[in-house]
DODRENLUM-877917 format. One line per 3 residues: number of its first residue (from 1); for each residue x, z, y of C-alpha. Coordinates in steps of 0.1 Angstrom, whole numbers. Example, Ala and Ser with C-alpha at 12.3 -4.5 7.8 and 13.67 -1.06 7.14 Angstrom:
1> 123 78 -45  137 71 -11;
# end
This chain:
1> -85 -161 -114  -92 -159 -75  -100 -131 -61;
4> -137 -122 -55  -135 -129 -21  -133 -165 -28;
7> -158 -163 -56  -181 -149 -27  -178 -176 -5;
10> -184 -202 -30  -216 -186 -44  -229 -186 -4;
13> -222 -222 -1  -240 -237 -36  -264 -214 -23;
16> -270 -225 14  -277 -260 0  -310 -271 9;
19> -333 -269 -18  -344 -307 -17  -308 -316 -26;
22> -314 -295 -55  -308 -312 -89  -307 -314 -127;
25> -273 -330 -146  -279 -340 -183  -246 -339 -210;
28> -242 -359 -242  -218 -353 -270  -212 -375 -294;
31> -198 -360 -327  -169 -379 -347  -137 -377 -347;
34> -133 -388 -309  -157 -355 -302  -167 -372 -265;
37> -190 -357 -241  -202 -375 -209  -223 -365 -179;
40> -247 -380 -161  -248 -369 -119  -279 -369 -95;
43> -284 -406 -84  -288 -391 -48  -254 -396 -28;
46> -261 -368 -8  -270 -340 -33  -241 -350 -51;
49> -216 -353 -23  -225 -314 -17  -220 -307 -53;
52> -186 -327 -56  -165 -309 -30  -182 -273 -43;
55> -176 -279 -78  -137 -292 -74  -134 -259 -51;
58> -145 -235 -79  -126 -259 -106  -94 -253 -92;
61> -99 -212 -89  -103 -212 -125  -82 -194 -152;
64> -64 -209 -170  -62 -241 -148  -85 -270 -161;
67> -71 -307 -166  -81 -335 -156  -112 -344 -132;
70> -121 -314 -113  -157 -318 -109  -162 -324 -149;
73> -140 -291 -154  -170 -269 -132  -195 -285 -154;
76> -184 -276 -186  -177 -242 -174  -213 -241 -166;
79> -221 -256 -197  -198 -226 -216  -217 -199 -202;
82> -251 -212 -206  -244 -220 -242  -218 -193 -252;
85> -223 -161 -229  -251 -141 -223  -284 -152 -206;
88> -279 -157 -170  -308 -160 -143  -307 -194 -124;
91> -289 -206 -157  -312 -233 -177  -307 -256 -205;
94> -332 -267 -216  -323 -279 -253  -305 -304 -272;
97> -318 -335 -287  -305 -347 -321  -301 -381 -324;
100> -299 -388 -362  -282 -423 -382  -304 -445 -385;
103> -315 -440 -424  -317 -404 -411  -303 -394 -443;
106> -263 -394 -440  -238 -380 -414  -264 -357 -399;
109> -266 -353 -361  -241 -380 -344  -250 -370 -306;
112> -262 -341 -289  -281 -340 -253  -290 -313 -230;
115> -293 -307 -192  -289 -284 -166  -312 -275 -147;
118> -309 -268 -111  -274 -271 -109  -271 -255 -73;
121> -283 -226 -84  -263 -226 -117  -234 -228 -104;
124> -237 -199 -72  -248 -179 -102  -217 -182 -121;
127> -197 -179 -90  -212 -142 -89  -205 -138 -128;
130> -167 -146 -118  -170 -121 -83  -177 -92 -107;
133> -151 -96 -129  -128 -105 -100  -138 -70 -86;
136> -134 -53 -117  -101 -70 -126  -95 -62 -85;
139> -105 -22 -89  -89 -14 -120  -50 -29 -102;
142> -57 -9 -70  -60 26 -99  -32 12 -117;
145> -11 10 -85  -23 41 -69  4 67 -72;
148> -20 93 -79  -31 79 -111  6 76 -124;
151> 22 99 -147  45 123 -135  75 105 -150;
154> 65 74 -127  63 89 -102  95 106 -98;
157> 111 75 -110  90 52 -84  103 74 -57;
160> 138 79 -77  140 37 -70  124 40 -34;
163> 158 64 -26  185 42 -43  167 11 -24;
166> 178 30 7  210 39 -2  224 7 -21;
169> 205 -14 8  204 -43 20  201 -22 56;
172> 192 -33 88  226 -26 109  224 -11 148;
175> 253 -4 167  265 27 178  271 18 215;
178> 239 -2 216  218 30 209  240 50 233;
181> 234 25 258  196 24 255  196 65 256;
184> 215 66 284  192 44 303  162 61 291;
187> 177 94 307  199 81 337  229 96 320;
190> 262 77 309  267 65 276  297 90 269;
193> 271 120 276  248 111 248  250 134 217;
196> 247 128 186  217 141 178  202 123 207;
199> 213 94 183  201 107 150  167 117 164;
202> 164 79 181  172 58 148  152 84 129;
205> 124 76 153  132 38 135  126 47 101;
208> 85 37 104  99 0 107  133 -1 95;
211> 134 27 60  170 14 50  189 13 85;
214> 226 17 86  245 28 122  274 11 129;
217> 298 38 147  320 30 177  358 33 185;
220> 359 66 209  383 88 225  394 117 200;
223> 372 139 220  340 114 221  340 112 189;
226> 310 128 164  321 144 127  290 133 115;
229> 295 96 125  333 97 110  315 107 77;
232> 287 82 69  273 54 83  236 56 66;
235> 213 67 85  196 97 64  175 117 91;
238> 173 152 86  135 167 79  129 180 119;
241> 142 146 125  115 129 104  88 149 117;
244> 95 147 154  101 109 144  64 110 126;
247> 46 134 153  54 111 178  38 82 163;
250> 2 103 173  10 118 205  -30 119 212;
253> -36 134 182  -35 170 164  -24 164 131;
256> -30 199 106  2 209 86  -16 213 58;
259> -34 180 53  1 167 56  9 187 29;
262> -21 176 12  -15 140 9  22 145 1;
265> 10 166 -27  36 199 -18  23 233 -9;
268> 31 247 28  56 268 14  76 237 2;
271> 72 221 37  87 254 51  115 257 26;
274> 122 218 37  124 223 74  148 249 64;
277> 167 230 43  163 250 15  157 218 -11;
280> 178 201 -21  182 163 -16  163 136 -40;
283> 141 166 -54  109 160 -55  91 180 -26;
286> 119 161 -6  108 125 -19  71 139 -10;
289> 75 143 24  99 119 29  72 91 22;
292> 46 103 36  67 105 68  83 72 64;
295> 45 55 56  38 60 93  0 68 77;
298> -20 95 88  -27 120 62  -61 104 56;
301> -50 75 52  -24 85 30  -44 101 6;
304> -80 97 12  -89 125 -10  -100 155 12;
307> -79 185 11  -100 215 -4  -112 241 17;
310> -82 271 20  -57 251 -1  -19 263 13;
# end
C-alpha cells in the first residue's frame, strides 16, 4: 500500500472540494449467476470530474492492485468498508432496497440498491483509515530495521556482512600518485616527500563517502617505497585514523567521548583499549566504532537515545 504520506495528500484534496460539488452515488447488484453490480455518478460534470481524477489516484495506491476501471475500483472499496468494517464517521449508506420476482414468492431478492452518501467526504475518510495503517505498517519497519531492536546474533552478523562487503568489494579505486600529488599541493612539498601515513590519514578522511575504497600503489624507487603499500592494497584505516577522519567532519563542534561511546554501544574503556590497539580486528567493540565512525552521524543522530547521566 502507499505510504501515508500519499494517503495524506489524498484525504486533503477530497477534502478541499467545495462543499456544493458534494454528492451522493447509488450501487445496484443484481444477484444471479452473472452477480453484476453497476453505479450510478452525480449528473453534475463538474462534481464528478473532481471525483474522477481523485478516485483513480487512490485506486491505483491500493493493495493488492485493482483491475479494471479505476474509478469503479475506489467505489467498491468505499462500498467494502461501509458495509464490512467498522463504522466510520463521514461514511453513510443508507440501506438496501430489495427488489423481489414478481409473484414475490420464488427466488427471493434478485437486486440489491444502496447509496453513498456524500461521497467527498467518504472517501477523504477512508484515505485517513488507509494513513493509519500506512503509519503503523511505516513504524513497526523503522523498529524492525533499527539495529537496537535486533538480537544480538543480528547484529554481529549485520556488521559481520557490513566488513566482508568491504573487503570482497566492489571498491572505489584511487591512485597512489594521484593522492601524493593532491598532498603535496595541499602542503607545497614534492610528491616524493609525502609519507605514508600522510596517505593513510587522507583516504581515511574518504571513508564517510567512499566505505570500500582500494589504493592503487605506484612503481617507486627501492627507497620511496612504503612496506605497508607492498603489503595490501585495501584501504583499512587504523582507529586514530578513523577518528581524526570523523573529528574533522565537526571542526566547529565539541563532540563528548562518551556519547560517542554511547551510540556505538561500547564502554570508554573499550574505546581506550581500541585506540590502543588492544582488540582485535572484526570483534565487536571494533565493528562498533567502526560504524559509527564511518556513518559520518553525530552521536545523536546516531542513536537518539540519551546517554544516562555518569554512564563510562
Amino acid at each position: 500500500m502507499a505510504n501515508s504520506d500519499l494517503w495524506r495528500e489524498l484525504a486533503i484534496s477530497f477534502q478541499s472540494v467545495p462543499k456544493i460539488y458534494e454528492c451522493t452515488v447509488y450501487r445496484s447488484y443484481r444477484m444471479g449467476a452473472s452477480r453484476e453490480f453497476r453505479w450510478t455518478l452525480p449528473s453534475d460534470q463538474t462534481a464528478l470530474a473532481h471525483f474522477d481524477a481523485m478516485a483513480r489516484r487512490g485506486a491505483s495506491m491500493l493493495t493488492p492492485p485493482p483491475t479494471g476501471d479505476l474509478m469503479l475500483a475506489w467505489l467498491e472499496a468505499l462500498w467494502k468498508e461501509a458495509t464490512e468494517g467498522p463504522v466510520v464517521s463521514g461514511i453513510e449508506i443508507l440501506g438496501e432496497d430489495r427488489v423481489w420476482s414478481s409473484d414475490h414468492t420464488e427466488g427471493g431478492p434478485i437486486e440489491l440498491r444502496g447509496k453513498i452518501d456524500r461521497v467527498f467526504q467518504a472517501s477523504s475518510t477512508l484515505c485517513r483509515n488507509f494513513e493509519s495503517e500506512a503509519l503503523q505498517d511505516e513504524f513497526e519497519e523503522r523498529q524492525r530495521n533499527d539495529p537496537k531492536n535486533w538480537s544480538l546474533l543480528r547484529q554481529r552478523f549485520e556488521a559481520f556482512k557490513s566488513i566482508r562487503e568491504l573487503q570482497t568489494g566492489p571498491h572505489e579505486r584511487i591512485p597512489e600518485a594521484l593522492v601524493r600529488d593532491a598532498i603535496a599541493d595541499q602542503l607545497g612539498i614534492k610528491p616524493e616527500e609525502v609519507t605514508w601515513k600522510q596517505i593513510q590519514f587522507e583516504v581515511a578522511g574518504m571513508t564517510r563517502d567512499y566505505p570500500a575504497i582500494a589504493l592503487v600503489p605506484t612503481e617507486l624507487a627501492p627507497s620511496q617505497q612504503s612496506p605497508k603499500i607492498e603489503q595490501t592494497a585495501n584501504v583499512h584505516p587504523e582507529p586514530k585514523a578513523l577518528r581524526d577522519s570523523y573529528f574533522a567532519n565537526f571542526p566547529d563542534e565539541k563532540i563528548k567521548l562518551r556519547d560517542l561511546c554511547w551510540a556505538a554501544g561500547q564502554h570508554y574503556r573499550e574505546w581506550k583499549r581500541w585506540l590502543a590497539g588492544k582488540l582485535k580486528d572484526g570483534s565487536t567493540p571494533d565493528l562498533a566504532f567502526r560504524r559509527i565512525l564511518l556513518s559520518g552521524k553525530r552521536p545523536s543522530e546516531f542513536n537518539k537515545k540519551p546517554r544516562p547521566h555518569g554512564w563510562e
